[in-house]
C-alpha positions in Angstrom: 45.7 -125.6 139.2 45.6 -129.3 138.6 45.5 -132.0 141.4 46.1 -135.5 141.9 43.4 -138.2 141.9 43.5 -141.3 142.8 43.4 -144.2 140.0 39.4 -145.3 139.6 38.9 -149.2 139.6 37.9 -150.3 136.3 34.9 -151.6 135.6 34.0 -154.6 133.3 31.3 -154.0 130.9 29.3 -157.1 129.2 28.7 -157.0 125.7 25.3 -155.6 125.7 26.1 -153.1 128.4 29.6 -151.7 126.1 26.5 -152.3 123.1 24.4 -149.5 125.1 26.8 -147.3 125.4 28.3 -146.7 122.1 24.8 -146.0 120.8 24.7 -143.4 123.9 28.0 -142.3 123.0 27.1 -141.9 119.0 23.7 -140.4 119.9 26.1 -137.3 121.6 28.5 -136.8 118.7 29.0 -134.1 117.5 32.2 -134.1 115.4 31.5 -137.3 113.4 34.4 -139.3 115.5 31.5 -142.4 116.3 32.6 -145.5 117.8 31.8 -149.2 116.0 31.2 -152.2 117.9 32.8 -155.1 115.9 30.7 -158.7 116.0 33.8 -159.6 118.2 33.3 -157.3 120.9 36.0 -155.2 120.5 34.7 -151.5 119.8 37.3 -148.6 117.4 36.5 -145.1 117.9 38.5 -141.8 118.1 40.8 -139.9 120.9 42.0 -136.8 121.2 45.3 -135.9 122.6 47.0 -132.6 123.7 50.5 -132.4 123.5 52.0 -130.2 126.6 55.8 -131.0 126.3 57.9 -129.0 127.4 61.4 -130.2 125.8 61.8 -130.4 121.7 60.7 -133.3 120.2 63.3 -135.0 117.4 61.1 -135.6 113.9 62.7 -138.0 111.2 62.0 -137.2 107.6 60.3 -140.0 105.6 63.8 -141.1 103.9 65.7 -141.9 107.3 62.7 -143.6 108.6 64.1 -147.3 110.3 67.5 -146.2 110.9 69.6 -146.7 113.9 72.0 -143.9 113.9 71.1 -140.5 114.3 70.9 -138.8 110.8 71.0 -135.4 109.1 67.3 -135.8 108.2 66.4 -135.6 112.2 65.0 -132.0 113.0 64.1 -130.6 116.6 62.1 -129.0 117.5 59.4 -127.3 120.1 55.6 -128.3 119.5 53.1 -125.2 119.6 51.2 -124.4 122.8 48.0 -126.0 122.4 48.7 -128.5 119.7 45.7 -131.4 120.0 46.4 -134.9 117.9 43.2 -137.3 116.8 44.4 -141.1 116.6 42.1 -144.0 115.4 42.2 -147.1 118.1 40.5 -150.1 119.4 39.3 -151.0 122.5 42.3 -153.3 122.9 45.1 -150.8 122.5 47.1 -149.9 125.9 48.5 -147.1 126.8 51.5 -148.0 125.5 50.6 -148.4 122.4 49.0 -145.3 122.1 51.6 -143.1 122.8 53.6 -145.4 120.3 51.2 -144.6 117.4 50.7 -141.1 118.1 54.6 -140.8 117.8 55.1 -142.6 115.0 52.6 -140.8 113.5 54.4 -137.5 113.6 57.8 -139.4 113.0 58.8 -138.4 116.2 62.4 -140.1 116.7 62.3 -140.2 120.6 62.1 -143.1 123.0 58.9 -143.5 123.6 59.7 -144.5 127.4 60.0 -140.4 127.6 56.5 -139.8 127.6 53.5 -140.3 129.6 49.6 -140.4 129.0 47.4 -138.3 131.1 44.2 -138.2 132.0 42.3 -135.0 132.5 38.9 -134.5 134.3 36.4 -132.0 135.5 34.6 -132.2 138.6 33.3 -129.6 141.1 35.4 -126.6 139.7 38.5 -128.3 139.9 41.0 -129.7 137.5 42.0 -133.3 138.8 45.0 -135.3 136.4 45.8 -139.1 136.8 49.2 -140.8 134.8 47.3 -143.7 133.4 49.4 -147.0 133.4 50.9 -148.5 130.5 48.4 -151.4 130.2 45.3 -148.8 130.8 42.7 -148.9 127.6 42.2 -145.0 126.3 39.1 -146.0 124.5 37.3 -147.5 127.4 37.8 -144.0 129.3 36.8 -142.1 126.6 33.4 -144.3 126.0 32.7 -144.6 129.6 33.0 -140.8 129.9 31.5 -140.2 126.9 32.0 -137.5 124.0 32.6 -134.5 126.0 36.6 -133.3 126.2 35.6 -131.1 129.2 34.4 -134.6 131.4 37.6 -136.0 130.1 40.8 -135.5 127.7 43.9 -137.0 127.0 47.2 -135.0 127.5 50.8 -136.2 126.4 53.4 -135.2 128.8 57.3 -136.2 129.3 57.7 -137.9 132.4 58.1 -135.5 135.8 61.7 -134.6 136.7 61.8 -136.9 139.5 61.1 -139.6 137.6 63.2 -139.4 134.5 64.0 -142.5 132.7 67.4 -142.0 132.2 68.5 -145.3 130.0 65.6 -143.6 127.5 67.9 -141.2 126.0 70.5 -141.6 123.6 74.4 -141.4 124.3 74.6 -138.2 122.6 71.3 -136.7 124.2 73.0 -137.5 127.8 76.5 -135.7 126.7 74.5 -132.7 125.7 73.0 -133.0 129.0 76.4 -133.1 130.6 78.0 -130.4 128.5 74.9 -127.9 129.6 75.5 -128.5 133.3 79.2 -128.7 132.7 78.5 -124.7 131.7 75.9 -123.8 134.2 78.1 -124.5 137.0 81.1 -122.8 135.2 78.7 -119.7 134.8 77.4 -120.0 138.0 80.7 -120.3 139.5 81.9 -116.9 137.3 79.3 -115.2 139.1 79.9 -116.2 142.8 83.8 -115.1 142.1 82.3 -111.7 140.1 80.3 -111.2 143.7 83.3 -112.2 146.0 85.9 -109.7 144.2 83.1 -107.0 144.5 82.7 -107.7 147.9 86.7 -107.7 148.4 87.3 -105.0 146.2 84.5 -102.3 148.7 86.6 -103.8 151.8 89.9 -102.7 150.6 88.5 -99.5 149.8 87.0 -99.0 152.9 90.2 -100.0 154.4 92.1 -97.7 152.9 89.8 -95.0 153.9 90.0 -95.8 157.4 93.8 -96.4 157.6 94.7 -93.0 155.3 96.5 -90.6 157.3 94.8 -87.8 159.0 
């Protein structure tokens, strides 16, 4: 079962330092996703994200890419159990931007204000997760961790129930939501007044079997 941990400072590397470990973190690869350190500092390398949503996604087709309106070419759907995504990103790319990317790069439709990026570590037999904050750096976690997805991976997640970002959905996303609780309470109130007549429909029988003429 996954636990809270609390958000680790970070820590700012020097030039020569962030040098060091990109040849550590090369020497350990063993997929062929290296890091390169650029002469301006700023490092690219590889991450890997799992996708654990729970709602469908909405995927535009490449012809109704950059529309506004919602169009016939939108499909949704549920993403397998299990799927895993690899993006390409600097050392400068947020959060944010991340989860930006790896949407557009499915053509997912959806706000990207839905979702949220998750950190996953291993330590002493447990499981501890972290939201990371939109201006966090994905790369630098994965370099100061290193290559191995067990010491840390990256998991894509819609936000938690109780803290749904309600202005991200569209008009017609939040009247679906209203006609689907518009017909659980109508099906939920069938039932209570199924249980009720039951109920009143053993008392009057009992009633009667009391009251009959002996």
């Amino acid at each position: 079962k996954d636990v809270q941990k609390e958000r680790e400072p970070h820590v700012y590397l020097s030039k020569e330092e962030v040098k060091e470990k990109i040849q550590s973190y090369n020497s350990s690869v063993t997929d062929k996703l290296k890091m390169t350190l650029n002469a301006n500092g700023i490092y690219t390398g590889f991450i890997k994200v799992q996708m654990e949503l729970c709602r469908p996604i909405t995927v535009q087709s490449s012809q109704s890419q950059g529309r506004c309106a919602p169009s016939s070419q939108e499909t949704a759907f549920y993403l397998p159990e299990g799927c895993v995504n690899t993006l390409h990103i600097s050392s400068t790319n947020t959060v944010r931007e991340v989860i930006e990317a790896l949407l557009k790069k499915f053509f997912v439709a959806d706000n990207p204000a839905k979702f949220a990026l998750y950190k996953r570590c291993h330590k002493e037999d447990q499981v501890y997760t972290c939201k990371l904050s939109d201006r966090e750096h994905p790369l630098y976690l994965r370099l100061v961790a290193g290559p191995r997805t067990e010491m840390l991976s990256f998991v894509l997640r819609e936000h938690e129930t109780g803290e749904v970002m309600w202005e991200a959905f569209s008009i017609p996303e939040l009247q679906n939501f209203l006609r689907i609780l518009d017909k659980e309470e109508s099906d939920q109130l069938q039932l209570l007044k199924n249980r009720y007549a039951a109920y009143r429909g053993k008392l009057e029988e009992a009633l009667r079997g009391v009251l009959k003429p002996g």
